[in-house]
C-alpha positions in Angstrom: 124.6 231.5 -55.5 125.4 228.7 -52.3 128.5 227.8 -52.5 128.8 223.9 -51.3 131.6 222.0 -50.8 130.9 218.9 -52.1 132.2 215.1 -51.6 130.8 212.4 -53.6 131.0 208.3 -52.1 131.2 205.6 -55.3 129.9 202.4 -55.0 132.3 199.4 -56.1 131.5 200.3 -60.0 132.5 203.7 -59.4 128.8 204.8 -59.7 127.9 207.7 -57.5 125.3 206.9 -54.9 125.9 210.0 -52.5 127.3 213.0 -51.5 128.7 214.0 -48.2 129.0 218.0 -47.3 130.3 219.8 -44.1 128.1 220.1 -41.4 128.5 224.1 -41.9 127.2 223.8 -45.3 124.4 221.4 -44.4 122.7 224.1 -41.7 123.0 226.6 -43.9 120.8 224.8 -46.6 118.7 224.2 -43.4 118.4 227.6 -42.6 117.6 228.8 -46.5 115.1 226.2 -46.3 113.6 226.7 -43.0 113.3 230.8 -44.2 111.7 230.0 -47.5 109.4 227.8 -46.0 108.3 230.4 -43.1 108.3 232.8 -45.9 105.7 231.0 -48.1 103.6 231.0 -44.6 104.0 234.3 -44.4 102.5 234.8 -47.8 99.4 232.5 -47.8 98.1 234.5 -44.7 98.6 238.0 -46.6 94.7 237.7 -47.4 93.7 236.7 -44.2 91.8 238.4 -41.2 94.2 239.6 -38.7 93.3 239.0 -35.4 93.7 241.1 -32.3 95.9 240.5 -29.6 93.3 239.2 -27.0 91.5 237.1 -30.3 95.0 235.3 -30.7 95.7 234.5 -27.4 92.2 232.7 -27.3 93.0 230.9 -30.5 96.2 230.0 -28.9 94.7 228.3 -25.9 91.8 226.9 -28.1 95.2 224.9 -30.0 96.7 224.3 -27.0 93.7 222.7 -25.1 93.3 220.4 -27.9 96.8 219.3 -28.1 96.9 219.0 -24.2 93.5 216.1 -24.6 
């Protein structure tokens, strides 16, 4: 398991409303995060067609020139 240092900030009542961590701590929740999502990507496209190299490099263009309008 993560281990995360954590820091909570009380209101007035001495309610929690946040928590601070270190910044070290915060990219490496990004980075678990950013892998799991790729990773479920990764997974949904299991069943799909592969495409050859010259067929992706179309596709590739086909995105960009649509992004480029």
């Amino acid at each position: 398991m993560l281990s995360i240092n954590k820091y909570y900030v009380y209101d007035e009542s001495q309610k929690p409303v946040a928590v601070q961590i270190p910044i070290t701590d915060f990219q490496r929740l990004e980075e678990l995060i950013e892998n799991y999502g790729l990773s479920q990507l990764m997974d949904e496209t299991l069943t799909e067609k592969r495409l050859t190299g010259e067929e992706a490099l179309k596709y590739y263009e086909s995105i960009r020139n649509r992004v480029a309008r």
